[in-house]
N, C-alpha and C positions, 0 to 999 in steps of 0.2 A: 250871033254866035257862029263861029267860021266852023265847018265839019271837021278839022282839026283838032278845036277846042271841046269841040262835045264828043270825039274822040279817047283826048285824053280824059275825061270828066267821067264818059260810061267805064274806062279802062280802074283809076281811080276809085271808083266805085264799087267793081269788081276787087280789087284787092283788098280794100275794105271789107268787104263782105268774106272773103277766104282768110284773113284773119282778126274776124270775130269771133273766135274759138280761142280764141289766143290771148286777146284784148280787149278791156273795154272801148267803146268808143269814146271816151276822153285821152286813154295812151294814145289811141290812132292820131285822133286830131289833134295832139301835140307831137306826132312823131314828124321830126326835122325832113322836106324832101330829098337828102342827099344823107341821113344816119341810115346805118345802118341794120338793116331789121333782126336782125337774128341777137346781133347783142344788143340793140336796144330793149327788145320784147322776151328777151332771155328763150330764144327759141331752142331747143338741141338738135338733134339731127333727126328725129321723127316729126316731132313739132315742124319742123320744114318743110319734111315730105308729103305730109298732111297739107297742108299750106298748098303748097304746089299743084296737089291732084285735087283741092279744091279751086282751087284760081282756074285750074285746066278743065274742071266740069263749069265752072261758072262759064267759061269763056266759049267753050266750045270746039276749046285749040288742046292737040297733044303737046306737054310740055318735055321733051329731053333732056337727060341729066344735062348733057353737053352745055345745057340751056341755063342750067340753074345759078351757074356763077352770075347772068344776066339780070337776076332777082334779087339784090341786094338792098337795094334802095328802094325807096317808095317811085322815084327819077327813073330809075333805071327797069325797075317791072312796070311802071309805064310808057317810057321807048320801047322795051320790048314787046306790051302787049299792042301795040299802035306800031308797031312795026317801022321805029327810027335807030 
């Protein structure tokens, strides 16, 4: 496994875990890499920010709003939290 790969795998996993308040783990693991989370998991705008400042405690990273357009996707908050 290339440190790229277990990269995205710990990133993935952290977003997983920030919304399992949200989600069972069966929506997770059927949720599309490329749908979109907020209408897929009927998220509103708290339900987000929640999300966010748990993904940001998980991770260890400050997340800004600037930021959050970045987290739409399961694809896309793991380029961003892997830093692609």
């Amino acid at each position: 496994m290339t440190s790229q790969t277990a990269a995205r795998e710990l990133a993935l996993a952290a977003i997983h875990d920030a919304l399992g308040g949200f989600a069972s783990e069966g929506e997770l693991n059927s949720l599309g890499p490329d749908e979109n989370l907020r209408e897929a998991l009927e998220l509103d705008s708290i339900d987000f920010l929640s999300f966010v400042e748990h993904l940001s405690t998980v991770t260890g990273h400050r997340i800004e709003e600037d930021d959050y357009r970045r987290l739409s996707t399961l694809n896309s908050c793991v380029d961003f939290l892997t830093g692609r």
